[in-house]
TORKOL-4160 file (C-alpha; in steps of 0.2 Angstrom, whole numbers, padded with zeros to 4 digits, m for minus):
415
<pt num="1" X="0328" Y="0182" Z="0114"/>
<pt num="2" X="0323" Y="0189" Z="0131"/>
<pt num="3" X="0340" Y="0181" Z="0143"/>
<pt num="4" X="0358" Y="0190" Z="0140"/>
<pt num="5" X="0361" Y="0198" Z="0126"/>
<pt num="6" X="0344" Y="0204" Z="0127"/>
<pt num="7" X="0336" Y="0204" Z="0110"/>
<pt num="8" X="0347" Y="0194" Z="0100"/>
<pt num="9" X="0345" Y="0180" Z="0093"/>
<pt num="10" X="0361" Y="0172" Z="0102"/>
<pt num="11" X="0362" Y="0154" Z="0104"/>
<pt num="12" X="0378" Y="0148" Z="0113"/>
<pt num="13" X="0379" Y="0129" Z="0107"/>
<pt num="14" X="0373" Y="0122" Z="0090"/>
<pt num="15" X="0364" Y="0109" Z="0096"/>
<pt num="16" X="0351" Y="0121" Z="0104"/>
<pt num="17" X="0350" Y="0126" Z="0086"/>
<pt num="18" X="0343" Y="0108" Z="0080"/>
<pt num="19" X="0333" Y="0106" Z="0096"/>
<pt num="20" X="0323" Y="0123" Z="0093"/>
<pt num="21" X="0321" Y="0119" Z="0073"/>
<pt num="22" X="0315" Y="0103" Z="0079"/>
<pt num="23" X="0300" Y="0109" Z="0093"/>
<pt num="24" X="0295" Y="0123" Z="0076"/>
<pt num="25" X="0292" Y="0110" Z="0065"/>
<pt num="26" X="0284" Y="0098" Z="0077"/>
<pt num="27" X="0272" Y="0114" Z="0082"/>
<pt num="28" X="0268" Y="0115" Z="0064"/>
<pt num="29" X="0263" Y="0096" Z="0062"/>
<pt num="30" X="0255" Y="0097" Z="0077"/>
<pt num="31" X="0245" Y="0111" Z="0072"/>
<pt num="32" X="0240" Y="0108" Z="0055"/>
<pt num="33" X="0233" Y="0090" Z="0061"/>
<pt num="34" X="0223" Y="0099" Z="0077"/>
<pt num="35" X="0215" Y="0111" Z="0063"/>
<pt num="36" X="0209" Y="0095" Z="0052"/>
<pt num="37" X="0204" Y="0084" Z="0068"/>
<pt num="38" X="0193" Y="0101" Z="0071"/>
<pt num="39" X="0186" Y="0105" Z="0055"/>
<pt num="40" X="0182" Y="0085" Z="0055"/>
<pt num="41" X="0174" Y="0085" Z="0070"/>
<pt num="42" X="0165" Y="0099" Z="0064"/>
<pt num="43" X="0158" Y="0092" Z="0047"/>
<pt num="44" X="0153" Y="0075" Z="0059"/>
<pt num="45" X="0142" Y="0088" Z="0072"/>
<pt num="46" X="0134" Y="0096" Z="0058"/>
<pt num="47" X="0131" Y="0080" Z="0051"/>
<pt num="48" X="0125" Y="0072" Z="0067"/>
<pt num="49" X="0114" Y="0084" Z="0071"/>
<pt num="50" X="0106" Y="0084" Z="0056"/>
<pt num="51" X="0102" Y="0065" Z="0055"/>
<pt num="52" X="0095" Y="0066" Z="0071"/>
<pt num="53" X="0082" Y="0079" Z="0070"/>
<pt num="54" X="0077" Y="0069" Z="0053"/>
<pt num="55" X="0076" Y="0054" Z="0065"/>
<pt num="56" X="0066" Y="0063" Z="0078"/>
<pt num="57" X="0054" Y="0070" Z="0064"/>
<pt num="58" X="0051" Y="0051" Z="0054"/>
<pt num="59" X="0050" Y="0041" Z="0071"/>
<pt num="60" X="0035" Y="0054" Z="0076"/>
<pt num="61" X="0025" Y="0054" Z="0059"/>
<pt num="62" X="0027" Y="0033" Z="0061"/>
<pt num="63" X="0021" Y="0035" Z="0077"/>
<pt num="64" X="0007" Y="0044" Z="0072"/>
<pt num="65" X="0011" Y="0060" Z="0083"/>
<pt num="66" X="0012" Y="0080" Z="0082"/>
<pt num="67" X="0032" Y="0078" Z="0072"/>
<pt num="68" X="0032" Y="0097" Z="0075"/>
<pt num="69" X="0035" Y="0098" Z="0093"/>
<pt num="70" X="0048" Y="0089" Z="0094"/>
<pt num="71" X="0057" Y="0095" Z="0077"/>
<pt num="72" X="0057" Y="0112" Z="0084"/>
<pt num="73" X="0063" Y="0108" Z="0101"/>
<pt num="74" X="0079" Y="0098" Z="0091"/>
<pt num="75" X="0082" Y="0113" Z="0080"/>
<pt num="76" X="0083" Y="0124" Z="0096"/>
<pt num="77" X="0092" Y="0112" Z="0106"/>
<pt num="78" X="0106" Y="0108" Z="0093"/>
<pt num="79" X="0109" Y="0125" Z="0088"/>
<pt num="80" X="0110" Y="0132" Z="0103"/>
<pt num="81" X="0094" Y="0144" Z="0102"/>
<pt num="82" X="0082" Y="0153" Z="0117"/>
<pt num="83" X="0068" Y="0152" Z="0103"/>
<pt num="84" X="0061" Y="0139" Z="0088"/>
<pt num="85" X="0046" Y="0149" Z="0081"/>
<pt num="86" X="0037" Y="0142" Z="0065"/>
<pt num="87" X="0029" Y="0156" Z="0057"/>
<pt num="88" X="0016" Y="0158" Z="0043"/>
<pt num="89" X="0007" Y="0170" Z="0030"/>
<pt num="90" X="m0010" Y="0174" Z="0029"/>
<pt num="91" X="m0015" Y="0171" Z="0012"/>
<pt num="92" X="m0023" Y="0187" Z="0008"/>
<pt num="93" X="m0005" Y="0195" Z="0011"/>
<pt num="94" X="0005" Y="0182" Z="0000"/>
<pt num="95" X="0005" Y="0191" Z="m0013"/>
<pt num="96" X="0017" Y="0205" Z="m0007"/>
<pt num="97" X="0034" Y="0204" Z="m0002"/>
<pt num="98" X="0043" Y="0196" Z="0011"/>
<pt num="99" X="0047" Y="0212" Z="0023"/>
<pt num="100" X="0031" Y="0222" Z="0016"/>
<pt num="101" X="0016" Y="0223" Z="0028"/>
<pt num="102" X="0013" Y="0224" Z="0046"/>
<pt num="103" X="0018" Y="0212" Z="0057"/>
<pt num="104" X="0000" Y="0205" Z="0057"/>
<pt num="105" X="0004" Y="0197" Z="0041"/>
<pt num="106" X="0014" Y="0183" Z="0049"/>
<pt num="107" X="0006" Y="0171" Z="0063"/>
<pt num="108" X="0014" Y="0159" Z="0074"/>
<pt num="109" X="0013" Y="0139" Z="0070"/>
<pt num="110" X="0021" Y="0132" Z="0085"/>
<pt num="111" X="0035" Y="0140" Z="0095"/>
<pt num="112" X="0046" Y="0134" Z="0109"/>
<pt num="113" X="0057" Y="0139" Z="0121"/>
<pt num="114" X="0056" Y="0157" Z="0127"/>
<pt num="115" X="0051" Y="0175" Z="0120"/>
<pt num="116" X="0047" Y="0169" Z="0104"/>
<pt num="117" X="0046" Y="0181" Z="0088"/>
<pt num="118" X="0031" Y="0186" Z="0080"/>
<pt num="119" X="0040" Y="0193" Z="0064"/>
<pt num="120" X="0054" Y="0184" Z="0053"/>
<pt num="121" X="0065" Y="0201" Z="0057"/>
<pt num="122" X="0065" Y="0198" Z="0075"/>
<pt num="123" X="0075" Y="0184" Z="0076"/>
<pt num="124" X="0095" Y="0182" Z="0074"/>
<pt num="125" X="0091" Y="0169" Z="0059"/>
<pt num="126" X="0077" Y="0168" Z="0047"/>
<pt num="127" X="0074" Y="0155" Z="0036"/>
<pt num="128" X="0062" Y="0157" Z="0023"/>
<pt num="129" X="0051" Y="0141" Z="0017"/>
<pt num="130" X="0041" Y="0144" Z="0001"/>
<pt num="131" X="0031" Y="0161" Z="0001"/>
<pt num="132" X="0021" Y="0159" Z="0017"/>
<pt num="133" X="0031" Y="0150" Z="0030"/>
<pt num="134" X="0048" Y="0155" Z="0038"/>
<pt num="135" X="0057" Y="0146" Z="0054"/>
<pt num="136" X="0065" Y="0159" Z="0064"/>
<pt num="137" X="0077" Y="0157" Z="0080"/>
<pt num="138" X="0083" Y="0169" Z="0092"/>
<pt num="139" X="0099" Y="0167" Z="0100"/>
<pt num="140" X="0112" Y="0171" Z="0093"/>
<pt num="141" X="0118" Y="0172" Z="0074"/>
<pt num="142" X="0124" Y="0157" Z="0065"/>
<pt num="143" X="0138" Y="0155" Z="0052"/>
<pt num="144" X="0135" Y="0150" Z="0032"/>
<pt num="145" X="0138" Y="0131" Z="0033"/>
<pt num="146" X="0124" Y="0130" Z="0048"/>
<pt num="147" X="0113" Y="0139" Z="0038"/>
<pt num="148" X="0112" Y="0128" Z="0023"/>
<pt num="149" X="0108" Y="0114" Z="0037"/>
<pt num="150" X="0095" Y="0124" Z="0045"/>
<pt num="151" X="0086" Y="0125" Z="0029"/>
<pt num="152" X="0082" Y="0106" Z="0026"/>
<pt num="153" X="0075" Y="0107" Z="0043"/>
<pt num="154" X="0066" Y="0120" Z="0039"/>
<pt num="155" X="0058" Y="0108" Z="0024"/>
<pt num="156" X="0057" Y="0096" Z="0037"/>
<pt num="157" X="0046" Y="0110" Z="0048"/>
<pt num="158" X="0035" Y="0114" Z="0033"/>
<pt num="159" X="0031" Y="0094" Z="0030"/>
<pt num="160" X="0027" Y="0091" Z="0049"/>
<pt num="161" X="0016" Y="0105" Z="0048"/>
<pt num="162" X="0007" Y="0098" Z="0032"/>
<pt num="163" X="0005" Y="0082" Z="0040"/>
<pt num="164" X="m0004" Y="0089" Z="0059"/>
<pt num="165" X="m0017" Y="0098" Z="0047"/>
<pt num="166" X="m0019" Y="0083" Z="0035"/>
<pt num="167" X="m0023" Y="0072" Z="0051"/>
<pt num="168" X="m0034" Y="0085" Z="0059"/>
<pt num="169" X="m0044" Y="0087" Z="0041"/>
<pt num="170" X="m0045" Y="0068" Z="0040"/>
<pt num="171" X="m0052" Y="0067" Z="0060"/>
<pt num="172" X="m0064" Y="0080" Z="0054"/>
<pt num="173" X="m0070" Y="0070" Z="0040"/>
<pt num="174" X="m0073" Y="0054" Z="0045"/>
<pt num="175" X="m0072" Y="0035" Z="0041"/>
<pt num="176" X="m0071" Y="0045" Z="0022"/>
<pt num="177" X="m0054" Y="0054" Z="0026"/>
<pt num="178" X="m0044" Y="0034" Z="0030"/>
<pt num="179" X="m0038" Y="0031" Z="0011"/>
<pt num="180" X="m0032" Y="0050" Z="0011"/>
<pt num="181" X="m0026" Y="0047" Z="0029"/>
<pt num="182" X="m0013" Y="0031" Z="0021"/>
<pt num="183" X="m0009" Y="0038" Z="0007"/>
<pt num="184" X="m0001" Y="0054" Z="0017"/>
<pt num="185" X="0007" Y="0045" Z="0029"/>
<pt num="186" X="0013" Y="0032" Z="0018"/>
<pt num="187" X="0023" Y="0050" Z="0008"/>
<pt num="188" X="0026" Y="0055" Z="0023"/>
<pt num="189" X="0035" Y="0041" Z="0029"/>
<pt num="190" X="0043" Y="0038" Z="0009"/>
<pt num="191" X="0048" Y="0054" Z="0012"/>
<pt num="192" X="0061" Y="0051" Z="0026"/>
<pt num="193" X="0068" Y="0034" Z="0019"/>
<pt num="194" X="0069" Y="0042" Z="0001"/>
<pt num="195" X="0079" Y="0058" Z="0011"/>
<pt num="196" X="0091" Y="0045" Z="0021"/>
<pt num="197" X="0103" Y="0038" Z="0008"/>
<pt num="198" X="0098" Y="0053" Z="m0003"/>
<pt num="199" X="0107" Y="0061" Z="0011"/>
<pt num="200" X="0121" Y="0048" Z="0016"/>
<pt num="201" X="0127" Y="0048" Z="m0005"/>
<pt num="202" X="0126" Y="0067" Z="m0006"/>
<pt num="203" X="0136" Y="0070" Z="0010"/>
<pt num="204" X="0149" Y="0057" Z="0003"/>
<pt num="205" X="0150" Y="0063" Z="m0013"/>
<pt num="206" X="0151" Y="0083" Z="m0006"/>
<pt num="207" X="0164" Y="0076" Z="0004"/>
<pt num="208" X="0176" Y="0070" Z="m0011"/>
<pt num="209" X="0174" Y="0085" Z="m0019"/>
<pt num="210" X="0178" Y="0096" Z="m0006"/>
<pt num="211" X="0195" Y="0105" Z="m0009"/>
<pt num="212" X="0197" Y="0110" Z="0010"/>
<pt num="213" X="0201" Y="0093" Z="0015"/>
<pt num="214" X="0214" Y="0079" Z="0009"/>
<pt num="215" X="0207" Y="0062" Z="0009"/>
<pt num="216" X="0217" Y="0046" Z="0010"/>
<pt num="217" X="0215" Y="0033" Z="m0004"/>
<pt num="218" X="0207" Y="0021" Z="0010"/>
<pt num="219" X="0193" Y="0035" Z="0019"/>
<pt num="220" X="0189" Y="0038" Z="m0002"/>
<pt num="221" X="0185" Y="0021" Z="m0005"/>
<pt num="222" X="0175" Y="0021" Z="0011"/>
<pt num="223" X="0164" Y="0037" Z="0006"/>
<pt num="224" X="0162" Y="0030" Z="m0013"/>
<pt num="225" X="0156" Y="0011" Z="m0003"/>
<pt num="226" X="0145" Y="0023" Z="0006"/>
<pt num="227" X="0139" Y="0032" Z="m0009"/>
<pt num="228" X="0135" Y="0015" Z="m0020"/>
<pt num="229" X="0128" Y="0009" Z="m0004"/>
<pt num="230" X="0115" Y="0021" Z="m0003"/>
<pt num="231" X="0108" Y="0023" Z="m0022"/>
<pt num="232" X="0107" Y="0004" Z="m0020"/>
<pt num="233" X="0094" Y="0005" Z="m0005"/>
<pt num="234" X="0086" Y="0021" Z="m0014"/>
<pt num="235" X="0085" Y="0009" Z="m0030"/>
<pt num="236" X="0075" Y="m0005" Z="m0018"/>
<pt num="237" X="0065" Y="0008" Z="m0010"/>
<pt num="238" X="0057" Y="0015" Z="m0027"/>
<pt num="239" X="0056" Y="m0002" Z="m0035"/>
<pt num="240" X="0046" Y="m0006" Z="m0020"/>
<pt num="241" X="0034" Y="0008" Z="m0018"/>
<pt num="242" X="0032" Y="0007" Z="m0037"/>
<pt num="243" X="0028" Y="m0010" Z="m0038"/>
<pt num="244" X="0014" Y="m0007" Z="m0025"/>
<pt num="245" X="0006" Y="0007" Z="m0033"/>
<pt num="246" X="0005" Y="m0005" Z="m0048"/>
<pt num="247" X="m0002" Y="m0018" Z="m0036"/>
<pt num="248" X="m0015" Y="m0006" Z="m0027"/>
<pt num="249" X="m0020" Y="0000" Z="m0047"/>
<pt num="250" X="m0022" Y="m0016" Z="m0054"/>
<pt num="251" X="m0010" Y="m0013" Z="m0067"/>
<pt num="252" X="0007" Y="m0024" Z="m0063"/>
<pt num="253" X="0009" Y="m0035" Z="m0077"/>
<pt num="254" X="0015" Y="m0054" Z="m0073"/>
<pt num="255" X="0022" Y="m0066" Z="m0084"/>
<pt num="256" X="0024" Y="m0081" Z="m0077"/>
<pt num="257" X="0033" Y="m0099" Z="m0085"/>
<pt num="258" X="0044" Y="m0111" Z="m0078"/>
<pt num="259" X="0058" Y="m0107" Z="m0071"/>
<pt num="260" X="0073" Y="m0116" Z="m0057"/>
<pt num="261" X="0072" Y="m0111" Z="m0039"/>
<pt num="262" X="0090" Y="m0115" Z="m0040"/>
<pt num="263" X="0092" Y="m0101" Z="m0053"/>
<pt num="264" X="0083" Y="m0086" Z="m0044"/>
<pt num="265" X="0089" Y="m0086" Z="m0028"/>
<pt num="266" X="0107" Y="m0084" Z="m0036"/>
<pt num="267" X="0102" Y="m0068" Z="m0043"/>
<pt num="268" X="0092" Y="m0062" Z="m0027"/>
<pt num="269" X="0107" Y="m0063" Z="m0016"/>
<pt num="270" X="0120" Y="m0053" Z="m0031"/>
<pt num="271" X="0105" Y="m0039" Z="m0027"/>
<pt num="272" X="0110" Y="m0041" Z="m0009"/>
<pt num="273" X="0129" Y="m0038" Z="m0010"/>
<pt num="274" X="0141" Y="m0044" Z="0001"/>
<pt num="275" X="0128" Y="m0046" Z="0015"/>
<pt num="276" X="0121" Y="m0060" Z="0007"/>
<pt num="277" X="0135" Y="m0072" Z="0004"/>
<pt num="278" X="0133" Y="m0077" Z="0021"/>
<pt num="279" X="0114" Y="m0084" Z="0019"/>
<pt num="280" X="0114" Y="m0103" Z="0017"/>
<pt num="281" X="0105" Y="m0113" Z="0003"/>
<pt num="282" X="0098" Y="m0128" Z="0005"/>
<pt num="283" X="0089" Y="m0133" Z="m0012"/>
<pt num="284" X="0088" Y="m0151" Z="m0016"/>
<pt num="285" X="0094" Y="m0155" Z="m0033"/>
<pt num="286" X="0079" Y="m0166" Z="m0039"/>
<pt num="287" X="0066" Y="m0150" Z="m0034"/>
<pt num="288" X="0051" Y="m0149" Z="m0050"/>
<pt num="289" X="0054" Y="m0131" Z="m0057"/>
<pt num="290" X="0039" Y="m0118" Z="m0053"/>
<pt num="291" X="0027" Y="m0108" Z="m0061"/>
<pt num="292" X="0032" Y="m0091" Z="m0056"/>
<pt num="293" X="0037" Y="m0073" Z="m0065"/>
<pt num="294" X="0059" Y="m0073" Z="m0061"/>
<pt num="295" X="0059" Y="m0055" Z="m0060"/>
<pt num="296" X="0044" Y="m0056" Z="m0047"/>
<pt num="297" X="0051" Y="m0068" Z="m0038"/>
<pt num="298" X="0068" Y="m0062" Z="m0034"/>
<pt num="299" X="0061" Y="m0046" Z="m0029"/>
<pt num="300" X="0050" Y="m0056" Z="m0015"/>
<pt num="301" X="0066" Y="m0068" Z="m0011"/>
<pt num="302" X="0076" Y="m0051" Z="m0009"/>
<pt num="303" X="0063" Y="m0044" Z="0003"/>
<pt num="304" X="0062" Y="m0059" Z="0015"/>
<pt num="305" X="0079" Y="m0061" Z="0016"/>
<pt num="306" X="0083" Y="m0042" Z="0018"/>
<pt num="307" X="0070" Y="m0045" Z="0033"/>
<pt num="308" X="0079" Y="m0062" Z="0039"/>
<pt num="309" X="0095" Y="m0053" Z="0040"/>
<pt num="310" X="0090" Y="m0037" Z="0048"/>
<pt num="311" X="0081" Y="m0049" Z="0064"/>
<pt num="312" X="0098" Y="m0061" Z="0063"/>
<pt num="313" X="0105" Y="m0062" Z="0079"/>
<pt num="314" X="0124" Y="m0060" Z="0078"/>
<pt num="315" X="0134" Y="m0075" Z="0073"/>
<pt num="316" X="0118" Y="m0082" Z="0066"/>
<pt num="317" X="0113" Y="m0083" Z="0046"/>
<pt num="318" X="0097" Y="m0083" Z="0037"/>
<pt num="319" X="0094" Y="m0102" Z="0029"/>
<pt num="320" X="0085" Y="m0106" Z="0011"/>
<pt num="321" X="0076" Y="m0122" Z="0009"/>
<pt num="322" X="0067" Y="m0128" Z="m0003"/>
<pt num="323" X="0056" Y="m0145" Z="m0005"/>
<pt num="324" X="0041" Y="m0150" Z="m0017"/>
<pt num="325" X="0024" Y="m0153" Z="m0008"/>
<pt num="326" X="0008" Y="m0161" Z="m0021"/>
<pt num="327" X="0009" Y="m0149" Z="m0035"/>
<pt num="328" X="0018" Y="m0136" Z="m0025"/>
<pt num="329" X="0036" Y="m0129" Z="m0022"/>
<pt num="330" X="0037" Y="m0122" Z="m0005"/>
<pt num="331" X="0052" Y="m0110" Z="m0004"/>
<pt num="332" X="0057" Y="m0107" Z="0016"/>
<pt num="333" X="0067" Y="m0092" Z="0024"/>
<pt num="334" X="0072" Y="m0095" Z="0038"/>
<pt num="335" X="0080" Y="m0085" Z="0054"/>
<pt num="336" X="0084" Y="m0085" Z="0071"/>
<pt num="337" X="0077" Y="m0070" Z="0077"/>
<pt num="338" X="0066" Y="m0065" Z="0091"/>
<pt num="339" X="0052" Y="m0069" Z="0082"/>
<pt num="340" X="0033" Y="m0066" Z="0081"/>
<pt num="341" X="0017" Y="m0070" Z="0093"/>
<pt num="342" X="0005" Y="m0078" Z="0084"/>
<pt num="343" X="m0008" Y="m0067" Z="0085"/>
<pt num="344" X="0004" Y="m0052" Z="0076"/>
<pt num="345" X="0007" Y="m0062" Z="0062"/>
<pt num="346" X="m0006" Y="m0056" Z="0051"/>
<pt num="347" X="m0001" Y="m0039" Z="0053"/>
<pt num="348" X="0017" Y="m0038" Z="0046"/>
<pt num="349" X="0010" Y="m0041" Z="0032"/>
<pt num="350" X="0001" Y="m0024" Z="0033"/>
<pt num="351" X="0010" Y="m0008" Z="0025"/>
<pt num="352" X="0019" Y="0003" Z="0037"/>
<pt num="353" X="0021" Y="m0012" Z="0051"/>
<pt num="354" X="0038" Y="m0016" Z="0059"/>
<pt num="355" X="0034" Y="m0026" Z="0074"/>
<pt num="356" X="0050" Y="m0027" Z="0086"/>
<pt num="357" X="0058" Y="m0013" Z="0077"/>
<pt num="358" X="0063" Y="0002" Z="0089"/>
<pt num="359" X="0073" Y="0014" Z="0074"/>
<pt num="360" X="0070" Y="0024" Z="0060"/>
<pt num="361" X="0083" Y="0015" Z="0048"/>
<pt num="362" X="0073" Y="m0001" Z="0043"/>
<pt num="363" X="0060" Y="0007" Z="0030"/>
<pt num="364" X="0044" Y="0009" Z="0029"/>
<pt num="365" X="0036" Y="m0006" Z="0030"/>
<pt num="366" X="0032" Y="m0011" Z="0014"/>
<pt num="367" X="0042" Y="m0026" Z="0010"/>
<pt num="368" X="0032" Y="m0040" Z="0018"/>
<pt num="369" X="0017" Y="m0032" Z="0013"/>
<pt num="370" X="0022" Y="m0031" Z="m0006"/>
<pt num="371" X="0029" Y="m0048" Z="m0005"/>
<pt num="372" X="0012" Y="m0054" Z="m0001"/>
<pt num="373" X="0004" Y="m0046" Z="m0013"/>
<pt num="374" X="0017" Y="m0052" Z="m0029"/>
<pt num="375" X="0016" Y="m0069" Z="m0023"/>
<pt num="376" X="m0001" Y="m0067" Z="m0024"/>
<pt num="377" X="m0002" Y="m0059" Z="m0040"/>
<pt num="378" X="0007" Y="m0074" Z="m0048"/>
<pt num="379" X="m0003" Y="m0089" Z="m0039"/>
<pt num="380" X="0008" Y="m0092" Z="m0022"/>
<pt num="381" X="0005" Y="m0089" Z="m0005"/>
<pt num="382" X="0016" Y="m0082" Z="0008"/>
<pt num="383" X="0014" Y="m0085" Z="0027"/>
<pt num="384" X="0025" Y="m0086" Z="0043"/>
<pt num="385" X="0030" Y="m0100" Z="0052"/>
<pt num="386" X="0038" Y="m0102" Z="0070"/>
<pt num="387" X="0055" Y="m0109" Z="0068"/>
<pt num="388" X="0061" Y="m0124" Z="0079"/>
<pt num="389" X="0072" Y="m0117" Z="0092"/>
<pt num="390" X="0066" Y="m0100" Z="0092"/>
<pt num="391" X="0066" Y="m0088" Z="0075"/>
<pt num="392" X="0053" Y="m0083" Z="0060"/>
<pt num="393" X="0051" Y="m0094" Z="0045"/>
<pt num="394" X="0043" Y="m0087" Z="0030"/>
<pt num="395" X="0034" Y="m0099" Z="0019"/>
<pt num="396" X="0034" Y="m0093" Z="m0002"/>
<pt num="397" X="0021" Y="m0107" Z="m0009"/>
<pt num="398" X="0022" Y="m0105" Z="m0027"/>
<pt num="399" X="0012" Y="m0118" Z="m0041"/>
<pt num="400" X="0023" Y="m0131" Z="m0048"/>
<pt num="401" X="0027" Y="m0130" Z="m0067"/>
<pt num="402" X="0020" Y="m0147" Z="m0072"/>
<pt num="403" X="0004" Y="m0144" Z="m0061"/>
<pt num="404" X="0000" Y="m0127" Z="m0072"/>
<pt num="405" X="m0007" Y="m0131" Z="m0091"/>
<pt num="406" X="m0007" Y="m0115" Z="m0099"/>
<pt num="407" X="0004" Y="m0101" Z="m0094"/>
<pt num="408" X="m0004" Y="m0086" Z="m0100"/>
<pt num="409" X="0003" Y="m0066" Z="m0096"/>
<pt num="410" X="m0009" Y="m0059" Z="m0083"/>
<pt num="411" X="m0011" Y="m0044" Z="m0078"/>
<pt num="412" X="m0015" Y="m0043" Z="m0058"/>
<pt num="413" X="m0035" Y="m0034" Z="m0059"/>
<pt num="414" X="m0039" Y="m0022" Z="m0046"/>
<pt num="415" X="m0047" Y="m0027" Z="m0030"/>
C-alpha cells in the first residue's frame, strides 16, 4: 500500500495474494488464542490469590496468632495497594447511614502499609462489611471482578478480627474462658475447611457456566471431577464435626450387633473413591465377626485410612490387617510414613492436632480424635503403634461377637 503505485492495493504476482491471506488469518488465530491464554491466566491469578490470603488467614488462627496482620498485609500485597486499613463504627453511630456523620464515627482496626485512611471515602476502594466494619485500600482503583474477591477477604477481615477480641476476652477471663476459647477456635478453624471445597466446587461450577469462555469436553470433566470432589470432603467434614458435637452432648446413639469385618472395610474404601483401591486388605477368612455399629465403624475405618494415605510416602500403600485376639478382633492400619515419637502419641488423639503437618489442606484435626471417641462409644479402643520398618500403625480393638451376650442400643452418656 505504501511502495509504487502508492496507495493501491496492487499486488504484481498471485502468490503474494495467498501468502498475505495466509499471515491475516494466522494473525487472527494467533490473537484470539493470546486473548484466551490471557483472560485464563487472569481467572487463575485471581484465583491464586485468593486461596492464599485464605491460607495465610487459617494457618494463623491454627497457630494461634493475630490472623489480622498478616490478612491485611496479603490484601495489600496481592492487589497492589500503598494501604490495608480495617475500619469500624462506634456503636452509638450505627444507627445512621454509611457516609453520615463525621469522620469520628469510623476508627481504625489495624492498618498496614503507608498513609492509611481514617474514613471509608478516602480510599480508592471501599468495601463495606456488615454495618460497622469497612476494609478500605488506597492505591489505585480496581476493576468489578477484583472487587467481588476483595469482599470475601473482607469476611475474612471481619472473622480475624472476631477471633483477636474472642482470645483477648478469654485471657481476661481466666481458666473460665478455655471451653469458650475451643469452641471458637474450633468454628474458627471449620470455618476455613468448610470455605475450601465450598470454594473449589463454586469456582468449578462458575467456571462451566461462564459464557465468555469455550471449554473442551476433557477441561469440563476435569472441573465437574473437581466439583464432585469437593462436596465429597465437605460431606466428610460436616459428618465429622456433627458426630462430635453428638459425642461431646452425649447424645450419639449406637446400635451395635454382629457384623463382618470383611463386609465394612469394603464400604469404607467406596466412601474413599479411587484413592482407596490402592489400600491392601489382609483379613483372614476364618476371623470371629465383631460387636460393633457398621455405620460407626466405617466412618472410623474411613478416618484412619484417610490419615494413612495422607502420611504415605510415594510408591507406598496403606495396609488392612485383621486377626482375633481372646474375645477381641483387632483391626490394624498400617502406613509407612514418618511416624510419631512416642511421647506425642497421646496427643493426635486431641482435636485440632496435626503433628508433622506443615499446610492448611489436611482439616482440622478432628478425625483421630472422633475416631477415638466412636470406638469408644461402641466398646473398642483405638491406639498407635510403631510399625516395623519405620511408619504409624493404628490399632481399632473392638469386642468379639460371641464374647458380648446382649446387644442392646445404647446411647453414649455425656462425660
Amino acid at each position: 500500500y505504501f511502495t509504487a503505485p502508492v496507495h493501491r492495493w496492487t499486488i504484481a504476482e498471485r502468490n503474494n495474494t495467498f501468502a498475505l491471506a495466509a499471515f491475516v488469518l494466522v494473525g487472527i488465530m494467533v490473537s484470539r488464542v493470546v486473548d484466551l491464554a490471557a483472560r485464563r491466566y487472569a481467572l487463575a491469578a485471581r484465583a491464586s490469590a485468593e486461596a492464599a490470603t485464605l491460607s495465610v488467614l487459617a494457618g494463623s488462627v491454627l497457630r494461634g496468632e493475630d490472623a489480622l496482620p498478616a490478612l491485611l498485609e496479603r490484601v495489600r500485597e496481592t492487589f497492589g495497594m500503598t494501604a490495608a486499613t480495617l475500619l469500624e463504627r462506634s456503636e452509638q453511630h450505627s444507627g445512621a447511614g454509611r457516609d453520615s456523620g463525621s469522620a469520628r464515627e469510623w476508627r481504625v482496626v489495624h492498618s498496614i502499609g503507608t498513609d492509611p485512611c481514617t474514613r471509608p471515602e478516602a480510599g480508592d476502594v471501599d468495601v463495606p462489611v456488615g454495618d460497622n466494619l469497612a476494609l478500605v485500600l488506597r492505591g489505585r482503583p480496581l476493576p468489578a471482578a477484583d472487587r467481588r474477591i476483595l469482599a470475601a477477604f473482607a469476611a475474612q477481615a471481619a472473622l480475624a478480627l472476631e477471633q483477636r477480641r474472642l482470645t483477648e476476652a478469654a485471657a481476661e477471663a481466666g481458666p473460665l474462658a478455655e471451653a469458650d476459647r475451643v469452641r471458637t477456635a474450633l468454628l474458627t478453624a471449620v470455618s476455613h475447611d468448610l470455605r475450601t471445597p465450598l470454594a473449589s466446587a463454586k469456582a468449578a461450577i462458575s467456571g462451566l457456566r461462564g459464557r465468555d469462555i469455550r471449554w473442551t469436553e476433557a477441561e469440563q470433566a476435569e472441573l465437574l471431577a473437581t466439583a464432585d470432589e469437593s462436596m465429597d470432603k465437605l460431606t466428610r467434614l460436616v459428618d465429622n464435626l456433627l458426630d462430635m458435637s453428638r459425642l461431646q452432648a452425649g447424645a450419639l446413639s449406637v446400635f451395635p450387633r454382629p457384623v463382618g469385618v470383611d463386609d465394612v472395610i469394603p464400604h469404607a474404601l467406596d466412601e474413599l473413591g479411587p484413592p482407596a483401591r490402592s489400600v491392601e486388605i489382609q483379613v483372614p477368612d476364618d476371623l470371629p465377626d465383631i460387636h460393633a455399629d457398621p455405620a460407626l465403624l466405617e466412618r472410623v475405618l474411613v478416618n484412619l485410612v484417610s490419615n494413612a494415605q495422607r502420611h504415605s510416602p510415594e510408591g507406598t500403600h496403606p495396609v488392612i490387617t485383621a486377626s482375633a485376639l481372646a474375645d477381641r478382633v483387632e483391626i490394624r492400619v498400617i502406613d509407612r510414613g514418618p511416624g510419631i515419637p512416642a511421647e506425642n502419641r497421646d496427643r493426635v488423639f486431641q482435636p485440632f492436632q496435626r503433628l508433622g503437618d506443615r499446610d492448611n489442606a489436611t482439616g482440622v484435626g478432628l478425625g483421630l480424635a472422633l475416631s477415638r471417641g466412636l470406638t469408644e462409644a461402641m466398646g473398642g479402643s483405638l491406639t498407635t503403634d510403631d510399625t516395623p520398618g519405620g511408619g504409624l500403625t493404628m490399632v481399632l480393638s473392638l469386642p468379639a461377637a460371641w464374647s458380648v451376650q446382649q446387644p442392646v442400643p445404647a446411647t453414649v452418656a455425656a462425660g
